[in-house]
C-alpha positions in Angstrom: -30.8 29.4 -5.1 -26.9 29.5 -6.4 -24.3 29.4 -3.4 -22.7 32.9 -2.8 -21.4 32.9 0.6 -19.8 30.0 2.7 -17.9 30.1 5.8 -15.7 27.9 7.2 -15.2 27.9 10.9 -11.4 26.3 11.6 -8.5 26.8 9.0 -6.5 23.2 9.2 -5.9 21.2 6.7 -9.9 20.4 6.4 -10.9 23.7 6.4 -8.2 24.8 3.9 -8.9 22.0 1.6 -12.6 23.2 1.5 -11.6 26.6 0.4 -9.1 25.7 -1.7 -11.3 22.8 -3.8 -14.2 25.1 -3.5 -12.2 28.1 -5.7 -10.7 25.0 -7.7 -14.0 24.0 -8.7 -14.9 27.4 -9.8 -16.8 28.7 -6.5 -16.3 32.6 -7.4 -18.4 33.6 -4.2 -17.8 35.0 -0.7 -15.3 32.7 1.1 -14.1 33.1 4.9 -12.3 31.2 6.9 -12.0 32.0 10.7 -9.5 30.3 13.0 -7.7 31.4 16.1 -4.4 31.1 14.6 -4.7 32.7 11.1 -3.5 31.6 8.3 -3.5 27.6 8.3 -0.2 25.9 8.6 1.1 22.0 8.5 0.4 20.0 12.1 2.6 16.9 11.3 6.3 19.0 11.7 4.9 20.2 15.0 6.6 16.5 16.6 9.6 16.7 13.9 10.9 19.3 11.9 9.2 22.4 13.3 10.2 21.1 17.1 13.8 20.7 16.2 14.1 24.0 14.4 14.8 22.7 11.2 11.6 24.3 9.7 10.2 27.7 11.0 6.7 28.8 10.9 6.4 30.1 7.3 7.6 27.2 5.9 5.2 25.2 7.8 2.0 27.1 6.7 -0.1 24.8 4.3 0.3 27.7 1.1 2.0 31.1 1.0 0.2 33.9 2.7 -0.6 35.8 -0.5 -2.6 33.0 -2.1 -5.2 33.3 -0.4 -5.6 37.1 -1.1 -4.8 36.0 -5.0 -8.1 33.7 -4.0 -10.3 36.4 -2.5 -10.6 34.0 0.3 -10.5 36.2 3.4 -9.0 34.6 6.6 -10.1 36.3 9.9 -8.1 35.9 13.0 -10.4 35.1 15.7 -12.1 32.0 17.2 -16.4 31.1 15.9 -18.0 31.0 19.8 -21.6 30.6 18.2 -23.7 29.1 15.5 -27.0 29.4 14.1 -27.9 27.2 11.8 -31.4 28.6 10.6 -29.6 32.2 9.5 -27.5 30.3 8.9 -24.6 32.9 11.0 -21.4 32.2 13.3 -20.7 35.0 16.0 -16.7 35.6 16.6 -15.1 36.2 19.9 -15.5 39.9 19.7 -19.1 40.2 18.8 -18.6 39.6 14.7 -21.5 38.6 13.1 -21.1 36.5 10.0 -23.7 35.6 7.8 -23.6 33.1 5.0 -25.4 30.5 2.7 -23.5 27.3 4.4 -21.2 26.8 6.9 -18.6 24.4 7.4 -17.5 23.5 10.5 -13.7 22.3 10.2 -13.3 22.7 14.3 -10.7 19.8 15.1 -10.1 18.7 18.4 -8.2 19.6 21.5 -5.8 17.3 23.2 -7.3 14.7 25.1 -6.2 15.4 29.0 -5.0 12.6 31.5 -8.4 12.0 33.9 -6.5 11.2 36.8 -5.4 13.7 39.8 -2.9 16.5 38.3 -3.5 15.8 35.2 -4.8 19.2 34.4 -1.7 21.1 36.0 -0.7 23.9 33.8 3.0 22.4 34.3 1.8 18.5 32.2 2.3 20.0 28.5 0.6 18.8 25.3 1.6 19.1 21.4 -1.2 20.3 19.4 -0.3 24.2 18.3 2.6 26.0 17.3 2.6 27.9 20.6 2.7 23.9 22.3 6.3 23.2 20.2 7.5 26.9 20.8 6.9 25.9 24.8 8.1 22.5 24.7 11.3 23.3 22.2 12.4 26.3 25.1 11.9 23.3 27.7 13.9 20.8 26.4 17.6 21.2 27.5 20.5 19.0 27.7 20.3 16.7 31.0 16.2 18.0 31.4 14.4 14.6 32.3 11.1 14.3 29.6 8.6 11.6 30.5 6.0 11.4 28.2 2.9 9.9 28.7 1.3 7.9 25.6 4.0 5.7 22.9 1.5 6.8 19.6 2.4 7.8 16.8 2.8 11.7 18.4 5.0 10.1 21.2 7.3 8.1 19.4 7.9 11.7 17.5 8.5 13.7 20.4 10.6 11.2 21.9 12.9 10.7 18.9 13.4 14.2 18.6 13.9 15.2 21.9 17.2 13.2 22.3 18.1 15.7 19.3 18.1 18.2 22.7 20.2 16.4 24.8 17.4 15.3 27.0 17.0 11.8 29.2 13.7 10.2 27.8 11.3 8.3 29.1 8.2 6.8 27.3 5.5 5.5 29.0 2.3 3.8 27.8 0.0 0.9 29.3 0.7 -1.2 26.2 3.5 -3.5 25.2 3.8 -2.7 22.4 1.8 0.5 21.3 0.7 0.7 17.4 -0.7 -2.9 17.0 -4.0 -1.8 15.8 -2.0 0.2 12.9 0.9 -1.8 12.1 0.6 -5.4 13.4 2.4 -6.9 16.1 5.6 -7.6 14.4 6.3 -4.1 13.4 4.9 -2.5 16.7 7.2 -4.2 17.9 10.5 -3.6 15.9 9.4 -0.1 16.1 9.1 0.0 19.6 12.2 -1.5 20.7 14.0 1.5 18.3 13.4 3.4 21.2 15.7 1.3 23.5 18.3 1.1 21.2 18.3 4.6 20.9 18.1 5.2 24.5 15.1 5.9 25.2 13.8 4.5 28.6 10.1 2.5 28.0 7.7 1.7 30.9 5.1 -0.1 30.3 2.1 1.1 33.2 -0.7 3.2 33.9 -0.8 6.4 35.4 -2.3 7.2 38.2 -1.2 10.5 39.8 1.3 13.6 38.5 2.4 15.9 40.9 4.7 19.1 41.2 6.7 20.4 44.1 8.7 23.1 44.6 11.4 22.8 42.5 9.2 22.1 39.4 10.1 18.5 39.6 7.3 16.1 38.3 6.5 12.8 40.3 4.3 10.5 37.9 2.9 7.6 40.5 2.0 4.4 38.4 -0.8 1.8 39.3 1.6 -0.6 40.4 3.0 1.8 43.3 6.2 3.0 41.0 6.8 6.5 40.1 9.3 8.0 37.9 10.6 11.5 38.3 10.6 14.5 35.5 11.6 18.2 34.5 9.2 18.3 31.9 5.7 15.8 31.3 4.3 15.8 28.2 1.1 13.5 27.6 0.1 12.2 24.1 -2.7 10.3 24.3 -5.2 11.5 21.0 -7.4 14.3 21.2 -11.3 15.3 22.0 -13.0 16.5 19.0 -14.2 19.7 19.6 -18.1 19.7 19.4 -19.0 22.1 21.7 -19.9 24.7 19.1 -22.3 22.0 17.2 -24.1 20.7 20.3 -24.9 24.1 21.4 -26.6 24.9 18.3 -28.9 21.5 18.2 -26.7 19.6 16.1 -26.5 15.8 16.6 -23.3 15.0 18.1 -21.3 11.4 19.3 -17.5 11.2 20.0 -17.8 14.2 16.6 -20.5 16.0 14.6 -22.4 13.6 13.0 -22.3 13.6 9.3 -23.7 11.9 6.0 -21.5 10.7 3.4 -21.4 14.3 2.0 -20.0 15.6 5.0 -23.5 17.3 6.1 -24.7 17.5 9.5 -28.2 16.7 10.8 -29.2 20.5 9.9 -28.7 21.2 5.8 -27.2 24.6 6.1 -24.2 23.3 7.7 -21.3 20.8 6.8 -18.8 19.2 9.3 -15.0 17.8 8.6 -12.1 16.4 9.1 -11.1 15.6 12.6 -14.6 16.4 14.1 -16.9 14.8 11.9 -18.1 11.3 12.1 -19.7 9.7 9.7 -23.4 8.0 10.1 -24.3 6.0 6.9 -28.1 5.8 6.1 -28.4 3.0 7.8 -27.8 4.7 10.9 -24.6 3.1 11.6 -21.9 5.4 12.9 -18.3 5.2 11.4 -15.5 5.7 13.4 -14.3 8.7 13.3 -10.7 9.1 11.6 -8.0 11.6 13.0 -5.6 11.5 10.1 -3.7 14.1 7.9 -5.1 12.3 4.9 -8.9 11.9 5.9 -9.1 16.1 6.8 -7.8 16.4 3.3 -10.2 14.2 1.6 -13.2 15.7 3.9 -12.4 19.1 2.2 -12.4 18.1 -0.8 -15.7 16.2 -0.8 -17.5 19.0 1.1 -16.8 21.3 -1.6 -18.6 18.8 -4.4 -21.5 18.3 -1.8 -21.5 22.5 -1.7 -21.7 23.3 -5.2 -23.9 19.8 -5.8 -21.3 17.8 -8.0 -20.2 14.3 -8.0 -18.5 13.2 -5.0 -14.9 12.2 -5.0 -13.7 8.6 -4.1 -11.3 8.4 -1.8 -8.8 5.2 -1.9 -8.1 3.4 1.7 -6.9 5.0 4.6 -3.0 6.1 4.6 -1.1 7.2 7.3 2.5 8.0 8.2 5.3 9.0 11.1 8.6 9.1 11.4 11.2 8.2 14.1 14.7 7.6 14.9 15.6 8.2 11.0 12.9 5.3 10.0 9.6 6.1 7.9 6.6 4.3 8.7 3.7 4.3 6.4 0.3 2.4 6.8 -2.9 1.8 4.6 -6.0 0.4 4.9 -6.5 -1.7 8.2 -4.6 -4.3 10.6 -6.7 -4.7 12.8 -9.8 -7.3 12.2 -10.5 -11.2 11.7 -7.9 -12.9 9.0 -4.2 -14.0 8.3 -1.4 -11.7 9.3 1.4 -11.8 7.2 4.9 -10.7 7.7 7.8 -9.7 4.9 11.1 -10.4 6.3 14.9 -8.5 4.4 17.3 -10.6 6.4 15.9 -11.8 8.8 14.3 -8.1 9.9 10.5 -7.6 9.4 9.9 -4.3 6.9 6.2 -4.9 6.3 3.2 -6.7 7.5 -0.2 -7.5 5.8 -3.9 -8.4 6.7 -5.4 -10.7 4.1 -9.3 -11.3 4.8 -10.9 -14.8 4.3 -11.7 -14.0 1.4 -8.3 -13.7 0.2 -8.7 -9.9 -0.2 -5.6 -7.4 0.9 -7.0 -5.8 3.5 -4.3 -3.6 5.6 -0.2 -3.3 5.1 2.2 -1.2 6.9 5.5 -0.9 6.2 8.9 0.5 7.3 11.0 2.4 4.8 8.5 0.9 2.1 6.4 3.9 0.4 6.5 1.8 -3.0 5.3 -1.0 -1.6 2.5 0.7 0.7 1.6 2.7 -2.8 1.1 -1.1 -4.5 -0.7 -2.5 -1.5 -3.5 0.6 -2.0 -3.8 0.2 -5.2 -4.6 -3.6 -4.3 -7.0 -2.8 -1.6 -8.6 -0.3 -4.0 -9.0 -2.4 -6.4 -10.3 -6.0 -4.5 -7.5 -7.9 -6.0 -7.4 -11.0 -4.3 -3.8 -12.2 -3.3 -1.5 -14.4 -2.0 -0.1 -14.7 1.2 3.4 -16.5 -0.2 3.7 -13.4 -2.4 3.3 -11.2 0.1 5.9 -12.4 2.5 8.4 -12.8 -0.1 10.7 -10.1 -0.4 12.0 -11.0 -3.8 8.7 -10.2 -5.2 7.9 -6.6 -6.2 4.1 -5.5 -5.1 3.6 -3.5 -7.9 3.4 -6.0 -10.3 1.0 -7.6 -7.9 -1.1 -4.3 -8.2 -1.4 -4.8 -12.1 
């Protein structure tokens, strides 16, 4: 039977990306998306752009409210609270019934919460919604003390742009430095000391206790018996993908809804994606499961081939970016893993590191102020191009021709 109805429960960038590559590819039947917060908008400005009020929440929304009208993709402003695969149907908050041929669950994740005493006061803020930067943009005041908890890449952000406010920072995570598994030790570590030289305090320790008085000021007590005082705690430490809806209705579920390589879940009349769905391969070995802007863009757009039965996409190696203290970091593939770590030096300053397998393969780079050469290094990687490691730490040497 043809597909004429599909629903997709969460309107990020997965979800949109579904609907958009399923009307793309010529899908001309009943299309819905439902998410709590409408129409889908852009997460990466929440840290940057959108926090600093540079970018307000129009221009942040992932396409102009009218397309998806021009689409006939409706967009219903409520939150899916259960699913049954058999009908298959999703119920909404106020009672809605939805049926439809397949559903797509595109649910995300919430922010992951400190487990340790306090750290579910109302008062210890995350970053995941617009309504989070709205909150933590009215909070940040010249002189207001920020500590926040977690140097990732959503830390680094918030901490380069609160200064922007006038506010005393301090960045706390239990690693020296943070980002090794993404951008080598070299970098992680030019990166991190950015923060120092643009006055940000670091402390390197482990949380053990928040707590509030009074006055609203924050006490964070580390596990070496220090504490450090705050206005305003904000913790960045990932998120939780939300699986509640999945595992309620039967569906096979660990750390994300598990998935095949076509994005389907362990029933066939529904579809998992982006930050939520983890891939098991045939073989029954699980994936991990990727959080990045990229990988909820490719997820849409492989679920709608697996939907209307075409081929399925392929997808080049894993990109990421961030952006702090006026620097742009980009990273592909992956640093972390047996092999020869090499670094590329411009006067004496590292800009880019590599992973090269035994094998002599390219297998990860990340790179600051170096999109061309992050570009070259995919296409490397993409392509099994064996290289050398001379090459690659010479800065005289242009990767794209290595790329060739």
């Amino acid at each position: 039977m043809a597909l004429a109805s599909v629903v997709i429960a969460g309107g990020g960038m997965a979800g949109f990306t579904a609907a958009k590559s399923l009307r793309a590819k010529g899908f001309a039947g009943k299309l819905t998306i439902v998410d709590p917060e409408g129409i889908p908008y852009d997460r990466p400005p929440l840290s940057k752009d959108y926090l600093l009020g540079h970018r307000d929440a129009e221009q942040i929304q992932l396409i102009d409210a009218g397309w998806f009208a021009d689409q006939d993709i409706e967009v219903i402003e409520s939150k899916v609270v259960d699913l049954d695969p058999e009908a298959p149907a999703v119920t909404l908050a106020d009672g809605t019934v939805l049926h439809a041929d397949k559903v797509v669950l595109a649910t995300g994740g919430t922010a992951r919460r400190l487990p340790i005493p306090g750290g579910q006061l109302p008062t210890v803020l995350e970053l995941r919604t617009k309504q989070d930067a709205d909150h933590l943009r009215q909070v940040l005041q010249p002189g207001i003390r920020l500590a926040i908890i977690g140097a990732g890449l959503i830390g680094a952000e918030v901490a380069s742009s609160a200064l922007s406010f006038g506010a005393s920072v301090t960045l706390i995570d239990p690693v020296d430095p943070p980002l090794v598994p993404a951008v080598g030790e070299v970098l992680a570590r030019r990166l991190h000391q950015m923060h120092v030289a643009n006055g940000v305090k670091l402390v390197t320790g482990i949380p053990t206790e928040i707590s509030v008085d009074a006055s609203g000021q924050h006490a964070i007590t580390l596990a070496d018996g220090s504490s450090i005082l705050a206005d305003v705690v904000l913790v960045g430490i990932g998120i939780v993908a939300d699986t509640a809806l999945a595992a309620a209705s039967g569906l096979d579920t660990d750390n994300g809804i598990l998935v095949d390589e076509s994005q389907r879940t362990s029933h066939p009349n529904v579809y998992a994606i982006g930050d939520t769905a983890r891939t098991r391969l045939s073989d029954g070995t699980l994936l991990r499961r990727a959080e990045h802007w990229e990988h909820a863009m490719n997820t849409g757009e492989t679920v709608a081939a697996a939907l209307l039965e075409a081929q399925l996409p392929t997808h080049g190696a894993s990109w990421f970016w961030s952006d702090r203290h006026g620097v742009h970091v980009e990273g592909v593939g992956s640093m972390l893993g047996d092999g020869t770590l090499v670094t590329r030096e411009l006067d004496g300053i590292p800009v880019a590191a590599f992973r090269v397998t035994d094998e002599g393969l390219l297998a990860g780079c990340a790179a600051i102020d170096g999109g061309l050469l992050v570009r070259a290094a995919r296409r490397i990687i993409d392509k099994n191009k064996p290289v050398n490691v001379e090459q690659l730490a010479d800065p005289t040497i242009d990767l794209k021709k290595l790329a060739r």
